[in-house]
N, C-alpha and C positions, 0 to 999 in steps of 0.2 A: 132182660136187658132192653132199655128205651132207647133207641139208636135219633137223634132228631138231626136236623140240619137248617143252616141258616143263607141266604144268598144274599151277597151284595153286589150288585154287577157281577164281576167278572170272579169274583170271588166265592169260592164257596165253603162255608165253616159245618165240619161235620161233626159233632160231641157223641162220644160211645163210652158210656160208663164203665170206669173199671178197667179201659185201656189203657195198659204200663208204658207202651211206646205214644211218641206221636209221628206224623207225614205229614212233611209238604211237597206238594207234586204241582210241576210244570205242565199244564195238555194243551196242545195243538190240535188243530182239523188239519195234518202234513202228516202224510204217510205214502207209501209206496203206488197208489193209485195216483196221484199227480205226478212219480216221475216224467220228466220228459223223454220223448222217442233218443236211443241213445243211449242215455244213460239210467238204464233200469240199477236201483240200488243207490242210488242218488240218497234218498231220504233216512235208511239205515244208513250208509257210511256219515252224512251230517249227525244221526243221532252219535256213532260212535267220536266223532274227532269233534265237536262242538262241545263236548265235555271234559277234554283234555285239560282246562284252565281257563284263566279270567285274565282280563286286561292288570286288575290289581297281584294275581299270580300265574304268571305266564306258564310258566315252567310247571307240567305236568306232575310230577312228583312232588314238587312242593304243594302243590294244590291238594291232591289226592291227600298230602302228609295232614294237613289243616282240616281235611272233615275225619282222618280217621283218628286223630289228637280227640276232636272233641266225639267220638263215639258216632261218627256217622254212617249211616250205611247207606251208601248211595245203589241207583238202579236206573237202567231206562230200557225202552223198548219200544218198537219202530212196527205199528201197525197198519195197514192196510189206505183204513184214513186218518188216525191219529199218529202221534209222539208222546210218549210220557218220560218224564223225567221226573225222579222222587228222592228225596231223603227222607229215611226215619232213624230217631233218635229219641233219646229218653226227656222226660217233659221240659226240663231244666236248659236243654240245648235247642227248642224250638223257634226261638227268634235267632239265633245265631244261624241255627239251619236256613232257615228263611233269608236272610239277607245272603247269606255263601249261596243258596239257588239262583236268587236274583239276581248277582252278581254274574254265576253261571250262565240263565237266558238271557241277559242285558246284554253284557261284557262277555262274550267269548272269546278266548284265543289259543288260537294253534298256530303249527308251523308247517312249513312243507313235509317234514321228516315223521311229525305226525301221522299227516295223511298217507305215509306210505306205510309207517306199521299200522296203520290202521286198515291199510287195501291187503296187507298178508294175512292179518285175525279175520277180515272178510270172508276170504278165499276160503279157510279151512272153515268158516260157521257154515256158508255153503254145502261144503263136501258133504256135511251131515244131514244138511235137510233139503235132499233131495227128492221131488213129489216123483211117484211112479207115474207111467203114462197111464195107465189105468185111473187113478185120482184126477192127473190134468186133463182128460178125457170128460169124465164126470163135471168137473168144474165147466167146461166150455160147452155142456149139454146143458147146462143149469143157467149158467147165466151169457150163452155167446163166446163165440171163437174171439179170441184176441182181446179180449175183454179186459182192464185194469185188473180186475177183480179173479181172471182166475190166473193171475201170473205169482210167484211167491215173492214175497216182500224181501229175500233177502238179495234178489236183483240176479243181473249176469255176472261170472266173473270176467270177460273180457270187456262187458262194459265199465264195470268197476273198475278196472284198471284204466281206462282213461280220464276218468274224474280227476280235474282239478282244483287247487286253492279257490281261483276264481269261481268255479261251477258251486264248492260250498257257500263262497261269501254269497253271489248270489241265491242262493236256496233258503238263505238265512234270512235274507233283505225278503224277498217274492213270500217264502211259507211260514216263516216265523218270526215276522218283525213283532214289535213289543203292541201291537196294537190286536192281536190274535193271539196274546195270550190269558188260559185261563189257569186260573190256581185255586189245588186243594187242600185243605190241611186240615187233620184230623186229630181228634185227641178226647182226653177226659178234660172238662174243664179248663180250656183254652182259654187265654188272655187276649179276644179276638182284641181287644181295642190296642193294646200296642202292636199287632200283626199287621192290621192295617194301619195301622202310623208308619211303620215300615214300607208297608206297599205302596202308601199315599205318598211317601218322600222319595221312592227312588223313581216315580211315575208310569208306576204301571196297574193303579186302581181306575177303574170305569165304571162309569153310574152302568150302563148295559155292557149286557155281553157282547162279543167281536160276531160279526158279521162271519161268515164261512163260508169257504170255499165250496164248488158244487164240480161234480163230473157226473156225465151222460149215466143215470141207471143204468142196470144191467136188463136185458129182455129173459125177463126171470120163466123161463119152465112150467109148469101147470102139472106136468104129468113125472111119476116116479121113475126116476133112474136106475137100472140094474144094469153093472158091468162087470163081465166075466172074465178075466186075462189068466195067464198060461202062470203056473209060478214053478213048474217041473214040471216032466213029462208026466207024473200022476197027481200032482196038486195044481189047483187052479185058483184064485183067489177072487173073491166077488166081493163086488160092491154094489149096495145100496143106498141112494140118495133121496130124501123125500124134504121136497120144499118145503118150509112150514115158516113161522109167525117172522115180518120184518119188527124190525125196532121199535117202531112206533105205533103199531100195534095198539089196544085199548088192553087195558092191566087187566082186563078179564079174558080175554084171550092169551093174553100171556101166562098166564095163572092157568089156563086150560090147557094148554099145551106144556105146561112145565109136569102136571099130572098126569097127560097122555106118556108123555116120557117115562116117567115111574113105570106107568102100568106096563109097556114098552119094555123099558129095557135095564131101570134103571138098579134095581134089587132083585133078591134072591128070587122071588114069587112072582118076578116079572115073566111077562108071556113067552121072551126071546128064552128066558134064562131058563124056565118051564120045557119047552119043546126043542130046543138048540142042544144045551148043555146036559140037563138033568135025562130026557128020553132020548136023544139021541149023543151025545158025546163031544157034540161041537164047541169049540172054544170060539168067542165070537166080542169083540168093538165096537162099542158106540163113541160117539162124539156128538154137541150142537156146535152151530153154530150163529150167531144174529148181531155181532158186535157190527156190523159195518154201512152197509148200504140201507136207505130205506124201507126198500123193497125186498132184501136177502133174507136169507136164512136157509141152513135146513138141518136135518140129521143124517149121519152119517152111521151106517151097519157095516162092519168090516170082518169076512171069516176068511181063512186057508182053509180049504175045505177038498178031499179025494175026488178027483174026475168023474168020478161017477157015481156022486150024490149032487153033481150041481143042479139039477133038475130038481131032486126032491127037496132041497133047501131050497128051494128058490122058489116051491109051489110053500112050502110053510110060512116063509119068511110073509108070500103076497099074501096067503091068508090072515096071517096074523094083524097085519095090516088092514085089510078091510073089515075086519072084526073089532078093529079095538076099542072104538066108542060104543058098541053096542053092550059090549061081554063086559063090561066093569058094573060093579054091584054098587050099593048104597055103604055096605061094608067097606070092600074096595077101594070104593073111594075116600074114606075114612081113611082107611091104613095107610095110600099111598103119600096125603095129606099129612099124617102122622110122621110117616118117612121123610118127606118132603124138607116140615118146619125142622126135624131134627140135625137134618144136611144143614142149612139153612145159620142154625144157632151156633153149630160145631164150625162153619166156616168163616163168620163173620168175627169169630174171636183172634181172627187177621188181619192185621191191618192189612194187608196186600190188596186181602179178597175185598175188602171196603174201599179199598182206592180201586179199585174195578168197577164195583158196582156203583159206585155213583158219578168217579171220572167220567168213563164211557156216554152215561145220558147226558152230563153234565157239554162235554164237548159236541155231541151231533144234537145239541137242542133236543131230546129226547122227552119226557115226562120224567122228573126226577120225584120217586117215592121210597121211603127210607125201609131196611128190612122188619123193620116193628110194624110198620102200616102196610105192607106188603105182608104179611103174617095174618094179620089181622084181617086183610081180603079174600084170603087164600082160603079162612070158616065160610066164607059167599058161596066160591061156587059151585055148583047143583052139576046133578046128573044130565041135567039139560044140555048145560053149559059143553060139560063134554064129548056129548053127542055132537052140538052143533059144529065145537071145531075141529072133531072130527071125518066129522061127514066136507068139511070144508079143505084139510090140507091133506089126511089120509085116504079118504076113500076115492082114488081116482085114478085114471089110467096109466101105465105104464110103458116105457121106452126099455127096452132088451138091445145090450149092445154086447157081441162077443170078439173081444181081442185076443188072436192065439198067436 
């Protein structure tokens, strides 16, 4: 599969052979890092009620009735420093989808009564994703206390309930006027030239991309996180945090670090899943992360683990760690490679996974490279390669923090 893409300003045309749906997606640099003091939730609650309807369909229901008439499946989602907003649809409805988005981020409208079922589905998305202090702990060691970055995007609920009409119009006007917006749209064999006659007419095509928004980095960490918290009186739950690759990054470090991962954690014959699970019985969590900040990232190791194995998990886990650029073979790194492009192929036959991956660069100005030439770099690189960034984000000191 030749995955290619094309930019015209603000616009980006993605062609994926073979793909039965298409996407058009709305992205902003507005996400929960620019709330203002106050109103944390600010930028979710405009994601959810700014989609309610359009100047041409007020009325909520009617709206929602007109894309799912014509087969549309709408979505959006409110991160950290972005906003997406997308529709996919079958090839035949993508200018229709196109112009009802446009119409969406141009023309939005709500009403009061809106915004207040929209502060009660707030309240309970909340309930459920709530970070433990143990994680918000980790976050404020990693990037600073009070940090944008380690608050969760889906805000306070007492703040959120003060949010007004007015606090949306404005948020609308300040974070997502029509001059910061970028659009993605994906498909087999796109008809880019009436897409942008569309976009050129309602005016919101730009020779360059918008300009973005900036907030203070985070004072990112150097040294690996481990935090021990109490989760019964004979289980205790630990966490591991290890800084590794920001965004912008060079695609060969990225590409190294996506391999140290494998060897890590990511399959069966990985070192976690080797000495955790298989010899000793521990069930155990990873996660990345690097979608946001310049300068962020890291991985996340997550076990519930007996009281009194946190010692001896905790000397494996360091070791495995300071070892893991050295102990990968020429083989190894074949295999993990092998595993890698095959994750890689299996995922991109999503549209979702492909409005991620090239949204994402697409909006923080990133390097934008397609997963075909991204495949194709991944044969580059060498045993070296993995040493070096290894010896650079894993092998390094660590901070021991215990919460009982």
């Amino acid at each position: 599969m030749s995955i290619s893409h094309k930019k015209y300003g603000n616009v980006l045309f993605v062609n994926c052979p073979g793909l039965k749906v298409t996407q058009v997606s709305a992205w902003y640099r507005a996400g929960s890092v620019f709330d203002p003091k106050g109103k944390k939730g600010l930028a979710h609650m405009a994601e959810h009620v700014l989609l309610r309807g359009t100047k041409k369909q007020p009325e909520a229901l009617v709206f929602f009735e007109t894309l799912e008439n014509n087969g549309i499946l709408s979505d959006a989602e409110t991160f950290k420093e972005m906003t997406r907003i997308s529709y996919t649809q079958q090839p035949n409805k993508t200018l229709v989808a196109l112009s009802l988005l446009l119409d969406n981020v141009l023309t939005p409208h709500f009403t009061d009564q809106d915004l207040e079922k929209e502060k009660e589905t707030l309240a309970l998305e909340l309930m459920q994703y709530v970070a433990s202090d143990a994680f918000q702990t980790g976050m404020e060691l990693l990037y600073g206390k009070r940090h944008p970055y380690t608050l969760t995007v889906g805000g306070d609920i007492d703040e959120i309930k003060k949010i007004t009409v007015e606090d949306i119009h404005d948020y609308k006007i300040n974070f997502q006027p029509k001059e910061q917006l970028n659009l993605l749209i994906i498909g087999d064999k796109l008809e880019e030239r009436s897409l942008i006659k569309e976009i050129r007419d309602r005016g919101a095509w730009f020779k360059t991309a918008p300009d973005q928004p900036t907030i203070k980095p985070p004072t990112k960490t150097d040294k690996l996180v481990y935090l021990v918290d109490k989760r019964s009186d004979d289980l205790s739950e630990l966490y591991v945090f290890i800084p590794t690759i920001p965004l912008h990054a060079s695609i060969k470090e990225r590409m190294a670090i996506v391999l140290l991962i494998e060897s890590l954690a990511g399959n069966l014959t990985s070192a976690l899943n080797n000495k955790l699970r298989e010899e000793n019985k521990f069930l155990y969590s990873t996660e990345t992360e690097r979608d946001y900040f310049e300068n962020a990232g890291y991985i996340k190791i997550y076990l519930v683990i007996p009281k009194n194995k946190v010692d001896e998990v905790f000397e494996i886990i360091n070791k495995i760690i300071k070892e893991i650029g050295s102990n990968i073979t020429e083989a190894e790194l074949n295999k993990f490679r092998s595993l890698y492009t095959t994750r890689t192929l299996q995922n991109i036959t999503d549209v979702n996974v492909l409005s991620s991956w090239y949204g994402v660069d697409m909006t923080l100005k990133a390097p934008i490279i397609s997963p075909t030439e991204y495949l194709e770099e991944l044969k580059k690189i060498t045993l070296k390669d993995i040493k070096n960034c290894a010896d650079r984000y894993f092998n390094r000191e660590h901070i021991a923090v215990v919460l009982e």
